[in-house]
KELUMBA-18946 format. One record per residue (C-alpha): residue number from 1; residue in one letter; x negated, y, z. Coordinates in Angstrom, 3 decimals. Each point is the difference from the previous one (the first is absolute). Last residue first. Layout:
BEGIN
<node num="NUM" residuo="A" X="X" Y="Y" Z="Z"/>
...
***
This chain:
BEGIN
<node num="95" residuo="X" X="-4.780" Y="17.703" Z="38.079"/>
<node num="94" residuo="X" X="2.537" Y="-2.393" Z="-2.008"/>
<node num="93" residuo="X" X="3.078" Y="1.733" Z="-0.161"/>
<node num="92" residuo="X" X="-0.516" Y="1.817" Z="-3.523"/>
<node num="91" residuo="X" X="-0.848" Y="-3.082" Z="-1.710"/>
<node num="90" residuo="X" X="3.421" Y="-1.809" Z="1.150"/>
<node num="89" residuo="X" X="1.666" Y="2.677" Z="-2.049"/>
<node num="88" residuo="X" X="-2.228" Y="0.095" Z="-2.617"/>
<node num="87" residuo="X" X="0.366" Y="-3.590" Z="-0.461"/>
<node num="86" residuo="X" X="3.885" Y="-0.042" Z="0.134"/>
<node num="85" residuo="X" X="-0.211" Y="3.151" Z="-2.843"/>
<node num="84" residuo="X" X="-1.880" Y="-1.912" Z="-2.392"/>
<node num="83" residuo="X" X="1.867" Y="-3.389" Z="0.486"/>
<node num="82" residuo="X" X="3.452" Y="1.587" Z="-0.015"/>
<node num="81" residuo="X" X="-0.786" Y="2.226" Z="-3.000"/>
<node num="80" residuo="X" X="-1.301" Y="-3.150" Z="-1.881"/>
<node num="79" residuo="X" X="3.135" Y="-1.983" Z="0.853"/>
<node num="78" residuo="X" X="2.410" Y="2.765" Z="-1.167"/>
<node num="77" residuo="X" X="-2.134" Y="0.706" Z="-3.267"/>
<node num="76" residuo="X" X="-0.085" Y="-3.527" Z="-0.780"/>
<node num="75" residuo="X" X="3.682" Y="-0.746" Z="0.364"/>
<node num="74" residuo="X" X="0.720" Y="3.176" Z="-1.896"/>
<node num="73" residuo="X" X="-1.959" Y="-1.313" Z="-2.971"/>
<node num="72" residuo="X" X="1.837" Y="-3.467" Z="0.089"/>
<node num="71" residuo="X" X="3.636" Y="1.903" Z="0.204"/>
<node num="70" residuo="X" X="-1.160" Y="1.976" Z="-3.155"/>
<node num="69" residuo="X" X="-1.330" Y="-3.067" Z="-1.666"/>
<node num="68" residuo="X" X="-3.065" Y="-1.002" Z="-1.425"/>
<node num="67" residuo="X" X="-2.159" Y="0.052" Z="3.277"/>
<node num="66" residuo="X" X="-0.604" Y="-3.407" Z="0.793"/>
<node num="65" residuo="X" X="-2.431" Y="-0.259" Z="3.417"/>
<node num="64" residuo="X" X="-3.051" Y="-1.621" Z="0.302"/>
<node num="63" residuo="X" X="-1.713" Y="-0.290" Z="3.447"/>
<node num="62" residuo="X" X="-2.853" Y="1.152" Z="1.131"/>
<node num="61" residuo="X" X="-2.373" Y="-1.511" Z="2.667"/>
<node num="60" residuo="X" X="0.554" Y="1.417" Z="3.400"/>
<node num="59" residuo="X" X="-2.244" Y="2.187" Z="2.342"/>
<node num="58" residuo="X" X="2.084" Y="2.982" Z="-1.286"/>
<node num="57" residuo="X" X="2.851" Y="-2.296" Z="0.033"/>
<node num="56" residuo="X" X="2.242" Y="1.483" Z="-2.873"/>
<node num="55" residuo="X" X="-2.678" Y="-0.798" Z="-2.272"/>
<node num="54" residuo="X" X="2.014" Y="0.597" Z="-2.937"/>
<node num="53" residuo="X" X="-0.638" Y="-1.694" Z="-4.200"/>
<node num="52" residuo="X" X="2.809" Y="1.397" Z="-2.107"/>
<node num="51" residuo="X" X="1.543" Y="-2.022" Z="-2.596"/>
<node num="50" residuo="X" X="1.385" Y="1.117" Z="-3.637"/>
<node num="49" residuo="X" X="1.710" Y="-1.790" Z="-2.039"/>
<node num="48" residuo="X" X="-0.090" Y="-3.980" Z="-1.569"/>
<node num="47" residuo="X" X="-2.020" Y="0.368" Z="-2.461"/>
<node num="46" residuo="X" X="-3.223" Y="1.417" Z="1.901"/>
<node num="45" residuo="X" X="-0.210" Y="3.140" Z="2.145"/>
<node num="44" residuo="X" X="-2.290" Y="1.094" Z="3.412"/>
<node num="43" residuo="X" X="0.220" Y="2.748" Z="2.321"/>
<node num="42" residuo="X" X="-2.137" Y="0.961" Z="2.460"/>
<node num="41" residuo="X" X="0.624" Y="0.713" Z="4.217"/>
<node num="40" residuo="X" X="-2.247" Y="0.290" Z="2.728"/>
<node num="39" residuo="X" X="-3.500" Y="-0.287" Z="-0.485"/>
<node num="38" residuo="X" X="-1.441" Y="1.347" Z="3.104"/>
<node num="37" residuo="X" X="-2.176" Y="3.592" Z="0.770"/>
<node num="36" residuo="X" X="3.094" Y="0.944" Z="1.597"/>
<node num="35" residuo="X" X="2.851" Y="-1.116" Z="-1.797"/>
<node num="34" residuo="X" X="-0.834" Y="-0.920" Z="-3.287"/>
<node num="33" residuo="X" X="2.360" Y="0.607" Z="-3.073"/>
<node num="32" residuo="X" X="-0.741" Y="-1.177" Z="-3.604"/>
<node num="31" residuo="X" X="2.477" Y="1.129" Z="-2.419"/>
<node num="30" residuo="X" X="-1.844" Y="3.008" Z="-1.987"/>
<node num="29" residuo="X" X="-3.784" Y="-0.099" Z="1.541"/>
<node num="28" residuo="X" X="-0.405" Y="0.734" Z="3.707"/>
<node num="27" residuo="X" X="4.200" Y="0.145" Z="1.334"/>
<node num="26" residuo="X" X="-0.949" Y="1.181" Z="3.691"/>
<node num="25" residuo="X" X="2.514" Y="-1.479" Z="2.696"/>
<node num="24" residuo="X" X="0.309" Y="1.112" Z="3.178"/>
<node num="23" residuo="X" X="3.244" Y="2.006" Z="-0.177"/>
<node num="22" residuo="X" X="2.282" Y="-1.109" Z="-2.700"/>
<node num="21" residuo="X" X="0.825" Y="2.694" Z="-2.965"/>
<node num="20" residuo="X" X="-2.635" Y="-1.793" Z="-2.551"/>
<node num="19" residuo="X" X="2.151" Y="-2.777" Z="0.800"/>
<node num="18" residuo="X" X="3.308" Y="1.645" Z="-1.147"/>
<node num="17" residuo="X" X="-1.724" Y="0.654" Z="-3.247"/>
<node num="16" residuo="X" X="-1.212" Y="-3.094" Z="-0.894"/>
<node num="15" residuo="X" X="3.776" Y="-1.291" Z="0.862"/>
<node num="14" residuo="X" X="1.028" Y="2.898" Z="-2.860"/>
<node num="13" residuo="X" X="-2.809" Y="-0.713" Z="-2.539"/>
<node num="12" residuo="X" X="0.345" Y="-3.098" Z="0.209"/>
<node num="11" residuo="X" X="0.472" Y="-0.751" Z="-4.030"/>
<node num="10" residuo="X" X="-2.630" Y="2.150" Z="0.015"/>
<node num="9" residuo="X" X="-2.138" Y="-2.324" Z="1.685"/>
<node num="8" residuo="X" X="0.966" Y="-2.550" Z="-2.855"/>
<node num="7" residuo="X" X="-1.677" Y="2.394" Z="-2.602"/>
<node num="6" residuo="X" X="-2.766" Y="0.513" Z="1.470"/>
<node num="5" residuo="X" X="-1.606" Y="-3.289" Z="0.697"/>
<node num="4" residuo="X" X="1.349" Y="-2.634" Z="3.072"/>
<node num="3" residuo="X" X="-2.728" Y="-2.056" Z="0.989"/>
<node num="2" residuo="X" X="0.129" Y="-3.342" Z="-1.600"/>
<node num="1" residuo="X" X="1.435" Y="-3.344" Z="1.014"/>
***
């Protein structure tokens, strides 16, 4: 499975985005998101659609996640915006 090229990122242009919007994440090249000095988040596309790869554990291994459809897309954005702003949160307590 290859790395998404141009033209499918701007097919996500919108979800793209929304996660150039979320704290804590810093998109490096076009579609390739690391939070912190981590890989984070890349997309990847082959016949069957579109798939982005999350590390929604920061000390996790990433998953792959479809992203062709609208209700896919949101699913990612909600889970990624839960995982960045649940480790902030815990980050900020520790002393």
């Amino acid at each position: 499975m290859k790395h998404a090229d141009a033209s499918a990122l701007g097919d996500l242009e919108a979800l793209l985005s929304d996660l150039r919007a979320v704290d804590g994440l810093v998109e490096r090249k076009p579609g390739i998101f690391y939070r912190r000095s981590r890989a984070f988040l890349h997309f990847h596309e082959d016949r069957s659609g579109l798939y982005a790869d999350v590390r929604l554990d920061i000390n996790g291994d990433f998953i792959r996640m479809r992203v062709n459809t609208k209700a896919e897309r949101a699913q990612l954005l909600r889970q990624v915006t839960r995982s960045v702003s649940s480790t902030s949160s815990t980050q900020g307590m520790k002393k």
